[in-house]
N, CA, C and O of each residue as an XYZ file, in Angstrom:
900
protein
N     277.800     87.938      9.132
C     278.568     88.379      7.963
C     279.464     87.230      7.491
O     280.057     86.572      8.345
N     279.556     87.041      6.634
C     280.300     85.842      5.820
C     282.134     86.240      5.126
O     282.352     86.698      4.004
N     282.926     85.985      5.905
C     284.040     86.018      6.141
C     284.688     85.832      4.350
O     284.563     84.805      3.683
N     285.347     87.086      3.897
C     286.164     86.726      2.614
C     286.678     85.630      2.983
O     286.646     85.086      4.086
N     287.386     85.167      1.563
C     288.201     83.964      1.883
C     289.474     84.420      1.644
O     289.718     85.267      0.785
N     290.361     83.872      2.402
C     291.829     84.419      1.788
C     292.378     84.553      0.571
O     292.193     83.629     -0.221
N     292.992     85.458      0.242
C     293.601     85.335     -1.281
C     294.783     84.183     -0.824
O     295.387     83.936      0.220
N     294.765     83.729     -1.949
C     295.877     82.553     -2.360
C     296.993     83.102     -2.340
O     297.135     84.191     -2.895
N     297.980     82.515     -1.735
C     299.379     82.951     -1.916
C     300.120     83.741     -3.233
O     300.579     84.877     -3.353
N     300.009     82.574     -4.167
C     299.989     83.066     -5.966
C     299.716     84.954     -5.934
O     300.522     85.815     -6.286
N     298.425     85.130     -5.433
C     298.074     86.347     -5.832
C     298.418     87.022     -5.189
O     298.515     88.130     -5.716
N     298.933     86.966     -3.399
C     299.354     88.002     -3.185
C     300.971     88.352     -3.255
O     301.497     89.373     -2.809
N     301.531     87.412     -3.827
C     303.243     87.544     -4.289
C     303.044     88.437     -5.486
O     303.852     89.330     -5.743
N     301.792     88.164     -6.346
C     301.559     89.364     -7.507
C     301.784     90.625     -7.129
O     302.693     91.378     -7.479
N     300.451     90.896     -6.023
C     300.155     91.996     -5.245
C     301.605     92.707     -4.802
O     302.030     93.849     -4.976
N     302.064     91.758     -4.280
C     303.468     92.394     -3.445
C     304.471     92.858     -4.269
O     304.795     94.037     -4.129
N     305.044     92.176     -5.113
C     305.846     92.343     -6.283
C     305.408     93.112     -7.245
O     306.290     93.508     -8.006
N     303.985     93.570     -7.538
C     303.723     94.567     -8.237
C     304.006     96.357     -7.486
O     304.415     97.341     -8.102
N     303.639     96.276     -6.091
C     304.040     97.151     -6.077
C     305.221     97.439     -5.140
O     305.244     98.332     -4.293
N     306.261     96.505     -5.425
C     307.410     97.140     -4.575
C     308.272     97.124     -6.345
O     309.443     97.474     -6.494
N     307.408     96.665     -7.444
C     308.359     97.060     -8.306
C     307.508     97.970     -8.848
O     307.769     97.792    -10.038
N     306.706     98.789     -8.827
C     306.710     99.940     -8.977
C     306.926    100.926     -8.012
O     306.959    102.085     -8.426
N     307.093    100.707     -6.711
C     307.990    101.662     -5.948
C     309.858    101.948     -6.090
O     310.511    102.991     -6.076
N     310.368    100.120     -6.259
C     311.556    100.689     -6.538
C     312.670    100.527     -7.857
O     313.828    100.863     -8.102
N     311.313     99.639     -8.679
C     311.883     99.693     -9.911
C     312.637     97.998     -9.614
O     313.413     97.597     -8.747
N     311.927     97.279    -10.861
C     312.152     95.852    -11.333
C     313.549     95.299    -10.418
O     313.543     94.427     -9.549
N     315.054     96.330    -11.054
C     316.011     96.083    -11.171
C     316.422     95.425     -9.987
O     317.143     94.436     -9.857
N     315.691     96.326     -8.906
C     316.094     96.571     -7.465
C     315.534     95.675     -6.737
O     316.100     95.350     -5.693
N     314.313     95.071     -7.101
C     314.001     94.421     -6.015
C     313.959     92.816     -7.157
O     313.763     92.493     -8.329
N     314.373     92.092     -5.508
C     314.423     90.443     -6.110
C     313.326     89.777     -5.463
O     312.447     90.339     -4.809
N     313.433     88.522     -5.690
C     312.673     87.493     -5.157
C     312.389     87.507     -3.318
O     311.324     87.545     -2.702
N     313.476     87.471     -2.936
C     314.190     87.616     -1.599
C     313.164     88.910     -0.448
O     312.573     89.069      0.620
N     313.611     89.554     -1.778
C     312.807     90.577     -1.240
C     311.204     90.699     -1.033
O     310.596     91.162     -0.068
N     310.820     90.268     -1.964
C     309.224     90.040     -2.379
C     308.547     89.308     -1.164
O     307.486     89.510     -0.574
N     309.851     88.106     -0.960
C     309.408     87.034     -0.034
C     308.995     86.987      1.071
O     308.185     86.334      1.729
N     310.185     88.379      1.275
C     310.501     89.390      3.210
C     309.216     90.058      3.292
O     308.473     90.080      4.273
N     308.970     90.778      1.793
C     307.216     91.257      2.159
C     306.503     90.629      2.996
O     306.313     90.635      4.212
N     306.174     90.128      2.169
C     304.955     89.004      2.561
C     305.157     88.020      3.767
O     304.226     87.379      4.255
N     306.192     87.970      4.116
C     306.807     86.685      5.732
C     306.531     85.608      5.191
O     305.723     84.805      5.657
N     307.234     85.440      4.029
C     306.800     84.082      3.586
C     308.668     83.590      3.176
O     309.664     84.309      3.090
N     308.509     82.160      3.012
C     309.877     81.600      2.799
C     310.428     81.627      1.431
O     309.635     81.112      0.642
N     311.862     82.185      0.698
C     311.332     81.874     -0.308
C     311.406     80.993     -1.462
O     311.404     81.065     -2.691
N     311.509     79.622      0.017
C     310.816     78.333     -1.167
C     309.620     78.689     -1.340
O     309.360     78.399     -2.507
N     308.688     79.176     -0.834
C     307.460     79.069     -0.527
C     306.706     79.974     -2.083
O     305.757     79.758     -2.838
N     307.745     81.000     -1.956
C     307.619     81.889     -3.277
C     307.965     81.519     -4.735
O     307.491     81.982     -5.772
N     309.381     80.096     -4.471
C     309.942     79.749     -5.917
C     308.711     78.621     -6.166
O     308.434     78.398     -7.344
N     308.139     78.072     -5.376
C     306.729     77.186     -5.493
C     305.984     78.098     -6.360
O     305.591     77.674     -7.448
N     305.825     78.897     -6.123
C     304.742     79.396     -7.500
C     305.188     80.314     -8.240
O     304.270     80.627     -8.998
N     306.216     81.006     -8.472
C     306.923     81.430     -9.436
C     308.858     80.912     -9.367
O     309.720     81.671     -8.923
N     309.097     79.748     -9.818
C     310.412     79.576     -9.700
C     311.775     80.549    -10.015
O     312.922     80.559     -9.571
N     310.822     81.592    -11.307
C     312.161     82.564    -11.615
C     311.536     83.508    -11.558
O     310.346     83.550    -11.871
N     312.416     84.769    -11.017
C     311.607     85.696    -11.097
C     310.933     86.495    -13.090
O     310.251     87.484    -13.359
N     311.370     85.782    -13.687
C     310.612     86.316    -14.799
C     309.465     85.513    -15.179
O     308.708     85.659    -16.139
N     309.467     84.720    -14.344
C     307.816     84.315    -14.388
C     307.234     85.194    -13.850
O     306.411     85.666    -14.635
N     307.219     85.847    -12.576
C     306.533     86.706    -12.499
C     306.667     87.464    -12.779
O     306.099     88.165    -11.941
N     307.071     88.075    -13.474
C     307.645     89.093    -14.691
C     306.242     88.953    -15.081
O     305.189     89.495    -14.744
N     306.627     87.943    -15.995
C     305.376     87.464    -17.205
C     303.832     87.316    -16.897
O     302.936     87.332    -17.741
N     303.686     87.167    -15.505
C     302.362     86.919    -15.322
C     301.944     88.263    -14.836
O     300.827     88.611    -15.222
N     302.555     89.047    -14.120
C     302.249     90.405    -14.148
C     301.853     91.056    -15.308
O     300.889     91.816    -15.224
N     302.522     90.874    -16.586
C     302.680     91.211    -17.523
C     301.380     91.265    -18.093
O     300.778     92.308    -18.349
N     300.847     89.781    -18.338
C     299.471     89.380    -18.858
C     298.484     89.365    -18.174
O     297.539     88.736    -18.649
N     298.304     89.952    -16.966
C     297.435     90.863    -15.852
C     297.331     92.139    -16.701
O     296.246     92.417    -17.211
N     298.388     92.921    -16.878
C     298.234     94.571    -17.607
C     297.870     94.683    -19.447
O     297.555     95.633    -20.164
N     298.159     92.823    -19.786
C     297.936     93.027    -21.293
C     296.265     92.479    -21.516
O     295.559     92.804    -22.470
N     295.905     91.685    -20.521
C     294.545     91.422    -20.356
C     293.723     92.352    -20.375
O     292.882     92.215    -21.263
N     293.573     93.620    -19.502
C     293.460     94.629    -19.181
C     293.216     95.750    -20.562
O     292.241     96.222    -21.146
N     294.443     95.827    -20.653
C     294.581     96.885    -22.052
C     294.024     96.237    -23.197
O     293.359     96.964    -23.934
N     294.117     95.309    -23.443
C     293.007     94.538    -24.835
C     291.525     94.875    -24.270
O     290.558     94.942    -25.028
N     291.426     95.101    -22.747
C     289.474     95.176    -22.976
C     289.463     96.877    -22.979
O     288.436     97.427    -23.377
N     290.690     97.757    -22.501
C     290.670     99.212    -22.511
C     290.400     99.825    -24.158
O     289.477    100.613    -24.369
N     291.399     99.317    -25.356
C     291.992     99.274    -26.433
C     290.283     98.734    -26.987
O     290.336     98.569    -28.205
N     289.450     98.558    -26.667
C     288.099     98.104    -27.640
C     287.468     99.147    -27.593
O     286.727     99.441    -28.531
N     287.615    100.070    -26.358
C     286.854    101.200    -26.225
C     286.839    101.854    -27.036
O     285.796    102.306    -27.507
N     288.041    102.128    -27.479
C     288.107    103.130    -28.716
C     287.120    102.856    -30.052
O     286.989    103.843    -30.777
N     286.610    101.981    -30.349
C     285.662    102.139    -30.946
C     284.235    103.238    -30.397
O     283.415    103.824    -31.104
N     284.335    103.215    -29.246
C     282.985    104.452    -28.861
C     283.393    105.703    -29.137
O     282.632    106.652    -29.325
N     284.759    105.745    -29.174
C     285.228    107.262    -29.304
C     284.692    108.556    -30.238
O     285.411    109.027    -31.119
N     283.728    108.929    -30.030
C     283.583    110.016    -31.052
C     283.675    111.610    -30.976
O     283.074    112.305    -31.795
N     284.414    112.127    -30.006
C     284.741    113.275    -29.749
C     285.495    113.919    -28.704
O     285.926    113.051    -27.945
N     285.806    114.980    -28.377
C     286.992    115.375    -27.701
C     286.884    114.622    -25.972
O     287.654    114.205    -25.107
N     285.706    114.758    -26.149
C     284.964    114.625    -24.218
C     285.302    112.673    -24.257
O     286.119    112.368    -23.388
N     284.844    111.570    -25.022
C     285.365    111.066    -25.010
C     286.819    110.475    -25.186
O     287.218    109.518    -24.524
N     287.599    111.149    -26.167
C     288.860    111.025    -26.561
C     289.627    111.005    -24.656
O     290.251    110.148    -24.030
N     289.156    112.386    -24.324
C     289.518    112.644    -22.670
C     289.222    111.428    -21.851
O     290.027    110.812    -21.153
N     288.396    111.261    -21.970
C     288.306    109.857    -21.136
C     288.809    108.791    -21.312
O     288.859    108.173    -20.248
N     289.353    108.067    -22.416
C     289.662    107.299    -23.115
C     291.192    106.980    -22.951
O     291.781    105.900    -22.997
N     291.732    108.485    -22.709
C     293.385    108.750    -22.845
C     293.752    108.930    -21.299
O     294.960    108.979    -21.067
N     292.802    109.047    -20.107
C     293.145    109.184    -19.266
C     293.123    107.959    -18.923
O     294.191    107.510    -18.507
N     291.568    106.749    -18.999
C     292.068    105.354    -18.708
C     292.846    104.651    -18.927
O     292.972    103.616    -18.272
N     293.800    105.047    -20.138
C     295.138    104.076    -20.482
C     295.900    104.826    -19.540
O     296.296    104.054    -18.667
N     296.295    106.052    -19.327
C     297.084    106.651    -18.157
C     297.340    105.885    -16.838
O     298.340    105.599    -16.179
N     295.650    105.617    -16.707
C     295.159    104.942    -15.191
C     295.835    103.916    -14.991
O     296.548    103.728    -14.005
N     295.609    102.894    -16.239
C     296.310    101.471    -16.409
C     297.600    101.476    -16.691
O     298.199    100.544    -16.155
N     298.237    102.168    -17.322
C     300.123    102.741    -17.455
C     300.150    102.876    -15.903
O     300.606    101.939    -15.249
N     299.818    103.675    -15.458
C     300.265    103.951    -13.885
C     300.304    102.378    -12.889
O     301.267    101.863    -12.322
N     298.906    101.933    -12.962
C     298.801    100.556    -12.032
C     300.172     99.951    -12.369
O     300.963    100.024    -11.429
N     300.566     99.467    -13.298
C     301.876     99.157    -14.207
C     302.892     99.644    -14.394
O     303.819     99.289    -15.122
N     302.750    100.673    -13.605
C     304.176    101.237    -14.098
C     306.028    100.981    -14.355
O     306.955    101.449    -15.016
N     305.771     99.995    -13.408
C     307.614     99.566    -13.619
C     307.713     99.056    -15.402
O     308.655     99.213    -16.179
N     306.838     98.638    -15.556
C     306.637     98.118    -16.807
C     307.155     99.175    -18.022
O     307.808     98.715    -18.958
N     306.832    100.610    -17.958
C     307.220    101.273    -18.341
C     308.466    102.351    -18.024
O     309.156    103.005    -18.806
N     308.473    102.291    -16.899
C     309.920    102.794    -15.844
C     311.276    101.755    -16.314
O     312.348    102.359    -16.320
N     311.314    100.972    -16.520
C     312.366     99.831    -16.238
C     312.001     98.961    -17.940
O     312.299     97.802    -18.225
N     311.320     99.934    -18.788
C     311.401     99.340    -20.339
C     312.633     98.564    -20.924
O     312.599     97.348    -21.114
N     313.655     99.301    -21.178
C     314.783     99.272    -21.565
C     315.395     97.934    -21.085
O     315.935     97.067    -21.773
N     315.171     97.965    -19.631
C     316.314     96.715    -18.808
C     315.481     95.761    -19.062
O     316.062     94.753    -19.464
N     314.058     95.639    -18.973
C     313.363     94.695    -19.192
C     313.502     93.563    -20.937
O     313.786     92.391    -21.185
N     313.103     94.803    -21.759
C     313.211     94.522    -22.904
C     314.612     93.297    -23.223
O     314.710     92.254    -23.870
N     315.743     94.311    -22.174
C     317.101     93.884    -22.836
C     317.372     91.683    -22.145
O     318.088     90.848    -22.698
N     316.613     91.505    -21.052
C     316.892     90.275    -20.999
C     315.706     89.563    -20.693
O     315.767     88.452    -20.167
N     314.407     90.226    -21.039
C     313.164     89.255    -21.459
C     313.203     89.019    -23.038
O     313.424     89.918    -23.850
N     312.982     87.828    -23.323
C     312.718     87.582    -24.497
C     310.838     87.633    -24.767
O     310.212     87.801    -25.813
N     310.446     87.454    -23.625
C     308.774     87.105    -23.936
C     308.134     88.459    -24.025
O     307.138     88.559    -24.741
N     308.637     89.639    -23.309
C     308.396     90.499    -23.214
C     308.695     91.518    -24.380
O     307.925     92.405    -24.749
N     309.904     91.250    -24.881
C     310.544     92.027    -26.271
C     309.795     91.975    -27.076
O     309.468     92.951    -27.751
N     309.073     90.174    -27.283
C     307.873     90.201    -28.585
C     306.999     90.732    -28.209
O     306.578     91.647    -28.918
N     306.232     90.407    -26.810
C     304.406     91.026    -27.130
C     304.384     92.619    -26.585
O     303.391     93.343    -26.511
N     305.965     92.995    -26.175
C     305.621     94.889    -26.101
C     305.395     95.000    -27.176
O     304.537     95.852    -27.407
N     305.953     94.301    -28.344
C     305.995     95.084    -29.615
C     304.649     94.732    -30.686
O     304.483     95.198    -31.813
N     303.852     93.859    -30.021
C     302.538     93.708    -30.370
C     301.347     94.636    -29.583
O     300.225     94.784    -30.067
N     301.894     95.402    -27.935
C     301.023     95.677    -27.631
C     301.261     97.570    -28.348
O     300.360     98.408    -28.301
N     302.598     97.816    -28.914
C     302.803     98.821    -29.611
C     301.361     98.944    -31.199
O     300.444     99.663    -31.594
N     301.993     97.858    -31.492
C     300.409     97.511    -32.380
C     299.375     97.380    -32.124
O     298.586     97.612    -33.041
N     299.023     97.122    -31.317
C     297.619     97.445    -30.526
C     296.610     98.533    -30.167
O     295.418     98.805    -30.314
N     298.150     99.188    -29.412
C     297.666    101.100    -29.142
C     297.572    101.870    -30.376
O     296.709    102.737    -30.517
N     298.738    101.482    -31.599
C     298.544    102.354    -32.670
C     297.288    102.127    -33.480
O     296.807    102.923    -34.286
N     296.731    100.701    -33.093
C     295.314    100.850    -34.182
C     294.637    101.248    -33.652
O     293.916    102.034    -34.267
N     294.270    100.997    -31.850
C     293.492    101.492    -31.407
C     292.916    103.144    -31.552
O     291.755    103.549    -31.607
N     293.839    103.683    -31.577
C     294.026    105.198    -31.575
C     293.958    105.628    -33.383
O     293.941    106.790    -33.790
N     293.941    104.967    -33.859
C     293.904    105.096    -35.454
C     292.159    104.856    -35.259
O     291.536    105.876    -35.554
N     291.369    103.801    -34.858
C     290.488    103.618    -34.789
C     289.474    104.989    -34.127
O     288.371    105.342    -34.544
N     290.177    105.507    -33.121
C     289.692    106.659    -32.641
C     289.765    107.848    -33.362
O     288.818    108.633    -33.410
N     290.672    108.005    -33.845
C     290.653    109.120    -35.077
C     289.643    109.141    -36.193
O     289.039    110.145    -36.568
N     289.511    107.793    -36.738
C     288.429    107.276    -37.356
C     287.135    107.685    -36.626
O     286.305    108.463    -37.098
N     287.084    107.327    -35.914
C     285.681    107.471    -34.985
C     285.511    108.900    -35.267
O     284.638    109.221    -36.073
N     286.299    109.884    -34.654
C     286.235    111.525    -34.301
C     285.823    111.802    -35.946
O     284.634    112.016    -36.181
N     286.634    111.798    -36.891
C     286.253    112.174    -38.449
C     285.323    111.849    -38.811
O     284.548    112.601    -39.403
N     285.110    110.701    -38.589
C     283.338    110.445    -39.099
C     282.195    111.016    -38.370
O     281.043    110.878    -38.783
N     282.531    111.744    -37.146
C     281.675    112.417    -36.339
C     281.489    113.801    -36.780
O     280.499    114.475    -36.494
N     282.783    114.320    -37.705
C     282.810    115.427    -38.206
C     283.638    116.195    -37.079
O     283.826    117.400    -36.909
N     283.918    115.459    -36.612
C     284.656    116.725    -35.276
C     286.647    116.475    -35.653
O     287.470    116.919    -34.853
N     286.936    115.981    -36.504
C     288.453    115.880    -36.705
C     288.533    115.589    -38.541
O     288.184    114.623    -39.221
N     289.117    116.825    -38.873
C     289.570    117.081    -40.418
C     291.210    116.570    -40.393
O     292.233    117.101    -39.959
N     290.909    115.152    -41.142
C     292.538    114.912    -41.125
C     292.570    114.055    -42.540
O     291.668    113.357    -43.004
N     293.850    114.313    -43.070
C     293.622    113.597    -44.702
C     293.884    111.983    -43.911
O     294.227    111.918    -42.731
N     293.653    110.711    -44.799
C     293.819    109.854    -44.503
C     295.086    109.391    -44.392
O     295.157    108.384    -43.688
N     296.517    109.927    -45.018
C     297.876    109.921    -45.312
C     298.275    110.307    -44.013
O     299.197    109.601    -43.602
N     297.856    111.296    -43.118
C     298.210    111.591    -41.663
C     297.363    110.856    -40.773
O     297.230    111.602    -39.802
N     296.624    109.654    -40.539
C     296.038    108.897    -39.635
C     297.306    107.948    -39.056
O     297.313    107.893    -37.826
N     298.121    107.375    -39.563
C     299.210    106.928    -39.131
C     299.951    107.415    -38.611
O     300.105    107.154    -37.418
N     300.746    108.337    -39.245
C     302.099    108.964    -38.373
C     301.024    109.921    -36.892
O     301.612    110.114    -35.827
N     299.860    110.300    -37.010
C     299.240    110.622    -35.726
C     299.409    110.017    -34.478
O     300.053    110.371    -33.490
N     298.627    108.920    -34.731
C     298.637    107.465    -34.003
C     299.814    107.252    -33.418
O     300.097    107.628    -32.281
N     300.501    106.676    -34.127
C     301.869    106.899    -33.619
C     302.723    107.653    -32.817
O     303.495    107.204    -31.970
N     302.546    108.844    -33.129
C     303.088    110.605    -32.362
C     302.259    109.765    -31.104
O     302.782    108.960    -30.333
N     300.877    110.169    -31.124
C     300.243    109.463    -29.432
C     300.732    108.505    -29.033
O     300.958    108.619    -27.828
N     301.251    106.880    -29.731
C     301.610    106.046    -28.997
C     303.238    106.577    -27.901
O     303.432    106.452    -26.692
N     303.892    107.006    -28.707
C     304.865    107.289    -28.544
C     304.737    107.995    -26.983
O     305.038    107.450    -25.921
N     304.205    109.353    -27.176
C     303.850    110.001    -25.897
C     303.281    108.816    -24.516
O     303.757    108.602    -23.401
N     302.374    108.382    -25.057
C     301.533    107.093    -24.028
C     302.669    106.496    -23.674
O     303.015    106.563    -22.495
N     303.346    105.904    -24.482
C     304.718    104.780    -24.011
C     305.478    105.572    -23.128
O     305.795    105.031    -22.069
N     305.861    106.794    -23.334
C     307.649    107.309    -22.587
C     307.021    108.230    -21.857
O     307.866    108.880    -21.241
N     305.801    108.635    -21.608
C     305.471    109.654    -20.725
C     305.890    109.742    -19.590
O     306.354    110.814    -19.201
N     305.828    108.530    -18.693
C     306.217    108.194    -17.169
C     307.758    108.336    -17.526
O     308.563    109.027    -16.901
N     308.010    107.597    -18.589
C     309.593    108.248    -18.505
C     310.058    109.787    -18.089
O     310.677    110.084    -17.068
N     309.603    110.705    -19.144
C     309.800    111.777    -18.942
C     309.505    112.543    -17.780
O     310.071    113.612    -17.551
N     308.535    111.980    -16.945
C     308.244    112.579    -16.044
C     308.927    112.084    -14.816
O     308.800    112.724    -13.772
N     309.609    111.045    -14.855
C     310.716    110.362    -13.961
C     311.986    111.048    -14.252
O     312.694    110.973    -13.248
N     312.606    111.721    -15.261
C     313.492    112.649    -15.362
C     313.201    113.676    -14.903
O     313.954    114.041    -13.999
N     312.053    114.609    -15.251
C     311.952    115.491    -14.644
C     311.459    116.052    -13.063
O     310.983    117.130    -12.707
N     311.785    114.878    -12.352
C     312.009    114.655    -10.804
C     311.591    112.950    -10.260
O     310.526    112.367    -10.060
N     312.989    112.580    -10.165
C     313.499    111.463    -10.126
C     313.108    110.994     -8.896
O     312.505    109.927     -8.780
N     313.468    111.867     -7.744
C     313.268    111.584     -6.382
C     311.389    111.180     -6.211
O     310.884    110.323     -5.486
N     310.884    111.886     -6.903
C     308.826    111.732     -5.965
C     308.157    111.747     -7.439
O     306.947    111.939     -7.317
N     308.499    111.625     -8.634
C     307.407    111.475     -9.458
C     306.867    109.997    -10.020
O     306.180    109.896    -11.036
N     307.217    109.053     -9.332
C     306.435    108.131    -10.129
C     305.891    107.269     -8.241
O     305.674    106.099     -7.923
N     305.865    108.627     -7.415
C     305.210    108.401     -5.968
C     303.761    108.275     -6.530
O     303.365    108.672     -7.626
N     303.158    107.736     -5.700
C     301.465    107.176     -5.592
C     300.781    108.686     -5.327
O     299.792    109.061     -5.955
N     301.428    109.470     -4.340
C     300.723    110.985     -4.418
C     301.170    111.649     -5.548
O     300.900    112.848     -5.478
N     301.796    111.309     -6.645
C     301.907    112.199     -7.500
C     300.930    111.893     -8.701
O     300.605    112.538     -9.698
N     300.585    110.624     -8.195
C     299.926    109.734     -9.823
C     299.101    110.786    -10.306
O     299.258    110.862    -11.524
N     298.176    111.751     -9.829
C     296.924    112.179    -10.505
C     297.529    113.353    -11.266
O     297.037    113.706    -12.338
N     298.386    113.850    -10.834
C     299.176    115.083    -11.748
C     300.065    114.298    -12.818
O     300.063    114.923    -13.878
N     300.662    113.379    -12.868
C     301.060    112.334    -13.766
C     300.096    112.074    -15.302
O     300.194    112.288    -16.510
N     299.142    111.469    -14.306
C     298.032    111.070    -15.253
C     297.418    112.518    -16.233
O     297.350    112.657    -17.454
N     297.127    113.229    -15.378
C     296.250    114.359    -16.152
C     297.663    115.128    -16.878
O     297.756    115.038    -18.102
N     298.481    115.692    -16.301
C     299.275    115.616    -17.629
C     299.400    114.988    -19.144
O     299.206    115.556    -20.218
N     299.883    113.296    -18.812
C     299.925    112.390    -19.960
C     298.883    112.554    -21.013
O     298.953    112.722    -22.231
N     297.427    112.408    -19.774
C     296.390    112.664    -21.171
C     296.124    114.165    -21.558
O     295.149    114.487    -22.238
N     296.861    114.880    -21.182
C     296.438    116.612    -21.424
C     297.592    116.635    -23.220
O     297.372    116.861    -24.410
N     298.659    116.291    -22.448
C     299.626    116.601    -24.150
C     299.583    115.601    -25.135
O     299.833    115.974    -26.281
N     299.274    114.196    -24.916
C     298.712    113.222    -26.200
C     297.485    113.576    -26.669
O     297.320    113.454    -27.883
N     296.059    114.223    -25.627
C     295.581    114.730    -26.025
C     295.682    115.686    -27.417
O     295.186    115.550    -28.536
N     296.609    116.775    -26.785
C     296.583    118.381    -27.649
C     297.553    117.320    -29.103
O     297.628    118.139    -30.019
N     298.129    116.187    -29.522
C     298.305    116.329    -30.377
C     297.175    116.793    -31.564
O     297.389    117.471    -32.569
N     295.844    116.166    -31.075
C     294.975    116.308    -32.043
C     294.384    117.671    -32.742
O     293.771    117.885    -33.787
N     294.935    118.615    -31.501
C     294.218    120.146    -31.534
C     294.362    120.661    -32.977
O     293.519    121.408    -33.474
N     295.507    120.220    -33.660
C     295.546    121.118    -35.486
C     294.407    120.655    -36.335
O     293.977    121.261    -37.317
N     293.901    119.371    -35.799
C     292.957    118.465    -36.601
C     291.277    118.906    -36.162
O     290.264    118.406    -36.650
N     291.331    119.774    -35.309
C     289.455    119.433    -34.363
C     288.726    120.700    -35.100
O     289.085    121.795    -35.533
N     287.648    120.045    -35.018
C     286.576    121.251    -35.755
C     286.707    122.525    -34.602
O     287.111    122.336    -33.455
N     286.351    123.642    -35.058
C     286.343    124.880    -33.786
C     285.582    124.379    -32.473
O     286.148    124.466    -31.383
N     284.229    123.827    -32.593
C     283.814    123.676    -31.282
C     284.525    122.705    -30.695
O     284.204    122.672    -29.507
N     285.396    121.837    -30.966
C     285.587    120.461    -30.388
C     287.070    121.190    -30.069
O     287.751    120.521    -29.293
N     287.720    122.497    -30.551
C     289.080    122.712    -30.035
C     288.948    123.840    -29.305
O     289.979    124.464    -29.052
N     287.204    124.514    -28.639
C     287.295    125.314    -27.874
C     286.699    124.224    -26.490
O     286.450    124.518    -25.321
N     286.643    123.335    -26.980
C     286.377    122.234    -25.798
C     287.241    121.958    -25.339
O     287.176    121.997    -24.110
N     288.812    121.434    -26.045
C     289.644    120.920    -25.520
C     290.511    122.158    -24.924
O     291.501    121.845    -24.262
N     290.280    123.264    -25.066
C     290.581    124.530    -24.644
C     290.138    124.082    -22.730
O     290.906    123.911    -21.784
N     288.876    124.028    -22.782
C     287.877    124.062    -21.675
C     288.138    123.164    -20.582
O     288.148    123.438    -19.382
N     288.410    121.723    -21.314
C     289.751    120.762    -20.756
C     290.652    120.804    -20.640
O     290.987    119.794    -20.021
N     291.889    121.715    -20.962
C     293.238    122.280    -20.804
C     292.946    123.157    -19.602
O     293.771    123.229    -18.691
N     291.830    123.812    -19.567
C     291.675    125.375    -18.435
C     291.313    124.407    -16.763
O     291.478    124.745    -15.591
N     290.855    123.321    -17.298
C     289.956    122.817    -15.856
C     291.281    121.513    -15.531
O     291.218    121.077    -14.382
N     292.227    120.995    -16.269
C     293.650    120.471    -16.237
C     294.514    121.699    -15.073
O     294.771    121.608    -13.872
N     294.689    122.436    -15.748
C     295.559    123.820    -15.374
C     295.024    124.095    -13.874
O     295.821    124.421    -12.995
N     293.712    123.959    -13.630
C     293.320    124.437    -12.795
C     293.323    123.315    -11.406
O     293.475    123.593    -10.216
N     293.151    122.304    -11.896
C     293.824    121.344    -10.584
C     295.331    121.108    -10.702
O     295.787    121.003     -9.564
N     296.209    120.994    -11.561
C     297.203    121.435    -11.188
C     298.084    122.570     -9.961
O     299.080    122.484     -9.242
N     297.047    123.588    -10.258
C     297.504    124.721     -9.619
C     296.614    124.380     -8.012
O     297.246    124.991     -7.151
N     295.896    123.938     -7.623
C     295.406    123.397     -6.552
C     296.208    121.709     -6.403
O     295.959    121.094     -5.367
N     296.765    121.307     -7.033
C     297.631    120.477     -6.848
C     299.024    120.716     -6.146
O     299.620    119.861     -5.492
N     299.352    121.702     -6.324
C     300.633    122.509     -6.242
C     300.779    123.425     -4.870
O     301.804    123.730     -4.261
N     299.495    123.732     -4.616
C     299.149    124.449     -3.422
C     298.403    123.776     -2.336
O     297.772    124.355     -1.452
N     298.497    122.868     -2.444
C     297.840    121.738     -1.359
C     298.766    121.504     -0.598
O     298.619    120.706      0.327
């Protein structure tokens, strides 16, 4: 058998720092800390990221790499069953990422690199999802005037962006835990989903009915586990 090769240092300070800042949130953990992970020194760590908002940033363009090849999909989108799939993989990828969205605010307030391209990847999701709406109407499965394709889009980005928020308020202590992710996720895409429900032809909103019932229903086996 032919022996992996080690990951490079570089990548696993990523590794490490990605998820002790999505366990305890950006603010909280430093360099120092990252370093103690891993048993490494941390000259050894300022060698390949000298500040910690470099690795800020390269984390960053790991999750924006990512979401530019997620964000093309939406061109396949043509109906509720895809829409579902579609809204749960950005979930998937929000979650891998999450401090990113947990720790928005503090981030925003003393990254400068980050302030600009959130606000490009805000543009990103809203066409994407404009693009998907597009898709669904021309399939005939979503009646929407063209004057409401925007403020739609939007309503969803919005939800996509602050979801993990909200769900970090509404239990602070264990919801943005790794055992909670799948009730997280299927939530997020269950109510950005239902924005579309005023817009769907009958069969495509007794579908998303069908997807709300089989949501509901691992929940409740979620809950009782």
């Amino acid at each position: 058998m032919v022996k992996k090769a080690p990951r490079r240092t570089a990548q696993r300070i990523l590794e490490a720092a990605l998820d002790l800042f999505n366990r305890f949130g950006e603010p909280n953990v430093s360099t120092t800390l990252v370093a103690g992970e891993l048993n490494i020194s941390p000259g050894n760590l300022y060698y390949h990221y000298p500040a910690k908002d470099e690795l800020i940033n390269k984390l960053y363009e790991s999750y924006e790499t990512e979401l530019n090849e997620l964000l093309h999909a939406s061109e396949g989108v043509h109906d509720v069953e895809d829409a579902w799939f579609f809204m749960h993989s950005l979930f998937e990828l929000i979650w891998r990422y999450r401090f990113l969205y947990r720790d928005l605010n503090d981030l925003l307030s003393k990254n400068r690199h980050l302030e600009r391209q959130l606000q490009l990847v805000l543009q990103n999701k809203a066409r994407a999802i404009r693009t998907l709406l597009i898709g669904m109407r021309r399939a005939g499965h979503l009646a929407i005037d063209e004057r409401e394709l925007d403020p739609l889009a939007h309503s969803m980005v919005v939800v996509l962006t602050y979801w993990l928020s909200y769900e970090y308020v509404r239990n602070p202590r264990e919801a943005l835990e790794p055992e909670h992710a799948q009730g997280a996720l299927l939530r997020g895409a269950h109510h950005t989903l239902h924005l579309l429900a005023p817009y769907l032809a009958a069969e495509q909103r007794r579908h998303l009915l069908s997807l709300s019932n089989a949501y509901a229903g691992s929940e409740e086996q979620a809950a009782t586990a």
